[in-house]
C-alpha positions as CSV (number, residue, x, y, z in Angstrom):
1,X,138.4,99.5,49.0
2,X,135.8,97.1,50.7
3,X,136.8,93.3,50.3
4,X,134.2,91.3,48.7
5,X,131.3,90.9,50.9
6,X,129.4,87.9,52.0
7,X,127.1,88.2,54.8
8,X,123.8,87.7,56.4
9,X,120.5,89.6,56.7
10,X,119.7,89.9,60.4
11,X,116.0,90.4,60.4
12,X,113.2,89.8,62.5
13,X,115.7,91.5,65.0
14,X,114.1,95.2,65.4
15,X,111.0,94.6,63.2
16,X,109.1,92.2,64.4
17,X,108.2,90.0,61.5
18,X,105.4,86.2,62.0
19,X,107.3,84.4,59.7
20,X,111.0,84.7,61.7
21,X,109.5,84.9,65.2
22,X,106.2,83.7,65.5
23,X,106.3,83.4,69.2
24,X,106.3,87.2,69.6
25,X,102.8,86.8,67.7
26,X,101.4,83.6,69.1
27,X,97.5,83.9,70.6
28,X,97.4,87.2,69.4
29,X,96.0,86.8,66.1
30,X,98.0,89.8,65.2
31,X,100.1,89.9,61.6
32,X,102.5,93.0,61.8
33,X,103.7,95.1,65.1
34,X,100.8,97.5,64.9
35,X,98.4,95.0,65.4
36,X,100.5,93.2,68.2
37,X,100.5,96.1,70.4
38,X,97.1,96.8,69.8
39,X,96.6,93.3,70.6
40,X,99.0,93.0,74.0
41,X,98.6,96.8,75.5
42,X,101.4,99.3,75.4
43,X,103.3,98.0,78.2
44,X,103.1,94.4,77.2
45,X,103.7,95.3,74.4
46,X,107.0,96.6,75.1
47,X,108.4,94.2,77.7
48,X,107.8,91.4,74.8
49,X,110.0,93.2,72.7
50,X,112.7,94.2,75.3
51,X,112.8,90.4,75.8
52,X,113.1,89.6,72.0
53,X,115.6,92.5,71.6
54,X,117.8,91.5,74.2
55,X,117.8,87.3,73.9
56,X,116.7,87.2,69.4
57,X,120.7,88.0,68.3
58,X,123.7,88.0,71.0
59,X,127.7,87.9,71.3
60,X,127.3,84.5,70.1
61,X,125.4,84.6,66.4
62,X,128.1,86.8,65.5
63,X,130.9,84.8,66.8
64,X,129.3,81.7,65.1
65,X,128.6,84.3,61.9
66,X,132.2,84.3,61.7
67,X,133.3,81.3,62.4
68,X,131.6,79.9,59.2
69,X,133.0,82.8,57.0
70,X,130.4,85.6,56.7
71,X,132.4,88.8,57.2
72,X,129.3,91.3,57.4
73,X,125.7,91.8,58.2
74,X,123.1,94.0,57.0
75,X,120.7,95.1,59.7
76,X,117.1,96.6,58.8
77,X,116.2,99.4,61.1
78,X,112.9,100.7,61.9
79,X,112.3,104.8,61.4
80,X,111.6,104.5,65.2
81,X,115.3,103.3,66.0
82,X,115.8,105.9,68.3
83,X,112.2,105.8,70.2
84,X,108.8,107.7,69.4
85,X,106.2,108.7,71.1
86,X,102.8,110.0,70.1
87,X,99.7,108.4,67.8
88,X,98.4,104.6,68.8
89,X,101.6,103.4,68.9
90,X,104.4,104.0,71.3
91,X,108.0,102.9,70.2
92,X,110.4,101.8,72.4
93,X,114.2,102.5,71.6
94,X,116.5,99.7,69.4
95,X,119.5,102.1,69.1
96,X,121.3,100.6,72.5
97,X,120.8,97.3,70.9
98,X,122.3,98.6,67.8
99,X,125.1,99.5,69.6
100,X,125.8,96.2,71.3
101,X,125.8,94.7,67.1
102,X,128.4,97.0,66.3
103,X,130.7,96.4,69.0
104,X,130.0,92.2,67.7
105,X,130.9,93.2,64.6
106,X,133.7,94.8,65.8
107,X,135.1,92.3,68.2
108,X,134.5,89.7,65.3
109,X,136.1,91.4,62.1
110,X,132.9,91.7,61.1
111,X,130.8,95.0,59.1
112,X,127.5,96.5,59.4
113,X,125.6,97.4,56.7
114,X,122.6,99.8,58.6
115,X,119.6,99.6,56.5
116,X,116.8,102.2,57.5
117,X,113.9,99.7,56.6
118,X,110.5,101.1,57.5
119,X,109.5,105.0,57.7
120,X,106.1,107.0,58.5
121,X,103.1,106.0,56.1
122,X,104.7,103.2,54.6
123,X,107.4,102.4,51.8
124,X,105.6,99.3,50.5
125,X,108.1,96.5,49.7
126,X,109.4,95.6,46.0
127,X,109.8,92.0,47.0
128,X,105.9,91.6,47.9
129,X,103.6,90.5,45.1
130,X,101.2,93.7,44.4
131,X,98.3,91.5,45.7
132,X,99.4,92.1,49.3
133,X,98.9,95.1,51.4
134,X,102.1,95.6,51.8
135,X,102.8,97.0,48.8
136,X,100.9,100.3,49.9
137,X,103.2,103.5,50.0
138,X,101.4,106.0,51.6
139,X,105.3,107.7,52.5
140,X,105.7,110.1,49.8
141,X,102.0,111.7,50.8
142,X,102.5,111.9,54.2
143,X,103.1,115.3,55.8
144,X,106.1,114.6,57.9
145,X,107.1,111.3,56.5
146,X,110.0,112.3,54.6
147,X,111.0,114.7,57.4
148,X,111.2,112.2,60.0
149,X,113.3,109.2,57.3
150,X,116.2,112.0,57.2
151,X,116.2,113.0,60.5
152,X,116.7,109.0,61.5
153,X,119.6,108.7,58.9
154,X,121.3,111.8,60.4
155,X,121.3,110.2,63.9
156,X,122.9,107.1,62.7
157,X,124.8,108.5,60.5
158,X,126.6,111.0,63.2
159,X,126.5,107.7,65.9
160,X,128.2,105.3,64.0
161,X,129.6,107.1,60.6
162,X,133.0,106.7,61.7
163,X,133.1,103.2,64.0
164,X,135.3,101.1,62.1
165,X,132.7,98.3,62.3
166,X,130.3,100.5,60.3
167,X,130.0,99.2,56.2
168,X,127.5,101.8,55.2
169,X,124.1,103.3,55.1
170,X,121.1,102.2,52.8
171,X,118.9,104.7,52.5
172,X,116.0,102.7,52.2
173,X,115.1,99.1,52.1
174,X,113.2,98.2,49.1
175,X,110.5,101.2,48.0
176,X,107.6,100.3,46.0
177,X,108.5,102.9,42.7
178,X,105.5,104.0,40.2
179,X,106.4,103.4,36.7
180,X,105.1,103.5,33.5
181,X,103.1,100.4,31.8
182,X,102.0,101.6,28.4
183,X,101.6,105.6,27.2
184,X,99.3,106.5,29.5
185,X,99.5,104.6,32.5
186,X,101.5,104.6,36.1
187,X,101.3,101.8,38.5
188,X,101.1,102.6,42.1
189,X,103.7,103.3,44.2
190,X,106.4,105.9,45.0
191,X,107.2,108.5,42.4
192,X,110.4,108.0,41.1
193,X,111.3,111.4,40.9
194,X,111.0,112.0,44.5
195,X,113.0,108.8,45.5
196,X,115.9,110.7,43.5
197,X,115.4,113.8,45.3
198,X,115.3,111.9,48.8
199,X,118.2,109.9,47.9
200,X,120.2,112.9,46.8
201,X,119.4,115.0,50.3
202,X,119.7,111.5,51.9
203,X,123.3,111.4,50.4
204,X,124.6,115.1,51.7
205,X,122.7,114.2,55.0
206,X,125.1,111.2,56.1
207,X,127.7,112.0,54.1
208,X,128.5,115.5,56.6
209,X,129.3,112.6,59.4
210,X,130.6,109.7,56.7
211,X,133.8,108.8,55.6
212,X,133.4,108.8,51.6
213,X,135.0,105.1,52.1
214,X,132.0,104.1,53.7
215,X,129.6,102.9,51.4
216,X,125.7,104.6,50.9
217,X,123.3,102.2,48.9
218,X,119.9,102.7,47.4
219,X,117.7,100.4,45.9
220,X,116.9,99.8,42.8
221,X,113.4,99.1,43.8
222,X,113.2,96.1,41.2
223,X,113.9,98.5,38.2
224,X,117.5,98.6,38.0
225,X,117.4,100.2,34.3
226,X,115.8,103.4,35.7
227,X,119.0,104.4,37.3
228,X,121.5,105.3,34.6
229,X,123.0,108.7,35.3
230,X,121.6,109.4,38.5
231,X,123.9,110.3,41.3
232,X,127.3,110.8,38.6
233,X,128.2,114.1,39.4
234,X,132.1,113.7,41.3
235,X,130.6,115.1,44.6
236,X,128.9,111.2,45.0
237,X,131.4,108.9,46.0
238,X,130.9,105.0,47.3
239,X,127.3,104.7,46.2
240,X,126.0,101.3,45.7
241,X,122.8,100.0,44.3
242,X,121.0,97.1,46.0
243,X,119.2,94.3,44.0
244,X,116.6,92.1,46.0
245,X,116.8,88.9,43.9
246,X,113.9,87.0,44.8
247,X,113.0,83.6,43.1
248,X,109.7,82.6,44.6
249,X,106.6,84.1,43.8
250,X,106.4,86.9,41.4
251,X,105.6,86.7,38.1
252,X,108.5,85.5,36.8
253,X,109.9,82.7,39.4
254,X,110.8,79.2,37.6
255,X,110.5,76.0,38.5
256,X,114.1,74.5,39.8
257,X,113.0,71.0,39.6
258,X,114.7,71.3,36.2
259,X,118.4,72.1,34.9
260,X,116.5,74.4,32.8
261,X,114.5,76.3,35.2
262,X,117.7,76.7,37.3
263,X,119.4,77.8,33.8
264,X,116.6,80.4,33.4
265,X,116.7,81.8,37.4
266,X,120.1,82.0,37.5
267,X,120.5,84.0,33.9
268,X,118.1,86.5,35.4
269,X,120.3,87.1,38.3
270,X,123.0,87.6,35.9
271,X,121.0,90.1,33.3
272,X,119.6,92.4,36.4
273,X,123.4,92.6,37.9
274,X,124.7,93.1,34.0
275,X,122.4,96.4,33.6
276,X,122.9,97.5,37.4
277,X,126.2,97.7,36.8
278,X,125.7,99.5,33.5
279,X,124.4,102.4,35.5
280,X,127.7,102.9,36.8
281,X,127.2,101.5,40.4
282,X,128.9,98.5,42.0
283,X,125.5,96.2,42.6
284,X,125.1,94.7,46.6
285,X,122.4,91.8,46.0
286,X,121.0,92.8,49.7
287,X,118.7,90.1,50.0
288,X,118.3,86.4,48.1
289,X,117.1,83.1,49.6
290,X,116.6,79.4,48.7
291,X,113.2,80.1,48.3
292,X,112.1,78.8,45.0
293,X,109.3,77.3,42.9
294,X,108.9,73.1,43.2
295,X,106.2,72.5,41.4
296,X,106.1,69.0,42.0
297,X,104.0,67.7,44.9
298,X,105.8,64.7,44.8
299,X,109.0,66.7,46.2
300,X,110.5,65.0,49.1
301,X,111.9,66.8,51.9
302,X,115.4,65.0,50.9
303,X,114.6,65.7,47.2
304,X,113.7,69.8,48.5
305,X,116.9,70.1,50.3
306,X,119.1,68.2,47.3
307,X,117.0,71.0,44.9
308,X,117.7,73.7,46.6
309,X,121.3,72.8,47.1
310,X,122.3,72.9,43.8
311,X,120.1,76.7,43.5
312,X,122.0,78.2,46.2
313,X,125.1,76.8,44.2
314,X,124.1,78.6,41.2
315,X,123.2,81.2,42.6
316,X,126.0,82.1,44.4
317,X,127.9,81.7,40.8
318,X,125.6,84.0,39.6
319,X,126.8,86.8,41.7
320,X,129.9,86.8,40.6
321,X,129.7,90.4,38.7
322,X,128.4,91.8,41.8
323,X,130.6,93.4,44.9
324,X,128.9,91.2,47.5
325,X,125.6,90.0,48.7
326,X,123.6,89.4,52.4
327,X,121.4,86.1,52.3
328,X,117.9,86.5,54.0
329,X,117.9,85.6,56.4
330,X,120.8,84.5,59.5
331,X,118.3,83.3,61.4
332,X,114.7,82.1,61.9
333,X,112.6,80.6,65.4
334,X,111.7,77.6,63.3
335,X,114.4,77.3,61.4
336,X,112.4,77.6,57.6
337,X,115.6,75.7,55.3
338,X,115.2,78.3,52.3
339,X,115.2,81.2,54.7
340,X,117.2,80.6,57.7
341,X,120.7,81.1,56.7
342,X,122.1,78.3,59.5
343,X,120.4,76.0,57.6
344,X,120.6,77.1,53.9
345,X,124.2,77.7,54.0
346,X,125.4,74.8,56.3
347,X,126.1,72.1,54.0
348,X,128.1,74.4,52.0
349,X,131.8,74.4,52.2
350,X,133.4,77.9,53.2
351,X,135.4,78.1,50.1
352,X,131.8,78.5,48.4
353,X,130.7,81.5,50.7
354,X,134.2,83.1,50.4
């Protein structure tokens, strides 16, 4: 059986993301890796992200990952991992560089959590507010799309299903899911019933080079009471559900500057773990942060960081009912306090994260 898990997110890493690493993106005016490369050249475009590859996470952010007490990372992987050609947009390899984090993780009694994060045409992102473009998910009408998402978790599942340092596989980061708001109405998104059917050929896909005590996650793709009885037959074994549990900006985020708002964020957590679990999975909270609402513009920076203190406290209380979690993120260029894990989780005392 996995031990409890408390780890970090490591992204930015493989996907280049502005708000981790905004020197990849400086002077370009570009917002996403599509537009960087379109902005730099091809093969500008690719030394930048050698560089960032090779110098963003080393030997040392896991040795200093486990020093403080996290004993596992989850590490979103592009559909690309393994290098593509073709289209506007040439893709250079990550898998080496996958490697070297496994053989970290290894040397630091550490585990991996591999979470295939982007694929062809787009997956949109439950965390995003539907406002933002990207919520499009363009995947499930794409001709080769779904094709090209298994063929990536095969490779990774037959490279690393059986290194000791591997914790799992999650089939997919955070899919955008149509459901239904009123009789006759289906918001946009991903149709349910083929994320089941992906998931379930996703699931006999890794599973021919995976240990059943490695663990393959889903998401719950923000509706975790659409998943009872899916996946129960006794040929599924280890599958976990992920829960994104975001604070910050959707329609329900609270403000903390109150015991009550906390109170009301925090009990949230605990109702969407409650009927997780009531689907018969154990629930991985694969991505949380500091991040919350301070309404007050009086706020000082000591008053911020004393607010968001006590929420990562309660938070962290609040996942008690839940097998583990991976804080978002370990790492950040400007170091952002609710984000960047170094700084969000430093004043804590290890007996907190353990």
């Amino acid at each position: 059986m996995v031990e409890r898990i408390h780890g970090v997110n490591l992204s930015g890493w493989f996907i280049p993301e502005p708000w981790v690493s905004p020197s990849l993106f400086a002077a370009t005016g570009a917002s996403n890796e599509v537009e960087l490369q379109q902005a730099l050249g091809s093969a500008v475009y690719s030394e930048r992200l050698r560089q960032h590859y090779e110098t963003f996470i080393t030997e040392f952010d896991f040795n200093r990952m486990a020093a403080i007490g996290f004993n596992a990372v989850r590490l979103p992987v592009p559909w690309y991992v393994f290098g593509a050609q073709g289209g506007a947009v040439a893709h250079i390899p990550a898998v080496d560089y996958v490697d070297r984090a496994m053989e970290w993780a290894e040397k630091y009694r550490m585990a991996v959590l591999l979470d295939l994060a982007t694929v062809p045409g787009g997956q949109g992102d439950s965390n995003e507010s539907a406002t933002t473009p990207e919520t499009i998910a363009d995947w499930h009408s794409s001709t080769n799309g779904r094709a090209v998402a298994l063929e990536v978790l095969g490779k990774l599942a037959e490279r690393y299903g059986k290194r000791p340092g591997l914790l799992g596989i999650e089939l997919l980061d955070s899919p955008v899911m149509s459901v239904r708001r009123g009789l006759f109405n289906m918001t946009q998104g991903i149709p349910s019933h083929y994320l089941r059917n992906y998931y379930r050929d996703a699931y006999d896909l890794v599973r021919a080079h995976m240990p059943a005590d490695k663990l393959v996650v889903f998401s719950a793709s923000g509706h975790p009471e659409m998943w009872k009885r899916f996946m129960s037959g006794d040929k599924y074994q280890n599958v976990w559900m992920d829960l994104h549990l975001y604070h910050y900006r959707d329609d329900k985020a609270i403000d903390i500057t109150s015991p009550r708002g906390i109170s009301q964020a925090v009990e949230r957590n605990r109702t969407l773990i409650k009927t997780a679990r009531s689907c018969g999975f154990p629930v991985l909270v694969g991505e949380w942060s500091a991040a919350a609402v301070l309404s007050s513009s009086t706020v000082t920076p000591e008053g911020r960081d004393a607010y968001e203190r006590v929420f990562i406290s309660s938070e962290l209380a609040s996942f008690s009912d839940a097998s583990g979690w991976f804080f978002q993120t370990w790492k950040t260029e400007k170091r952002i306090p609710a984000w960047d894990a170094r700084v969000a989780l430093a004043p804590l005392e290890r007996a907190m994260i353990d």
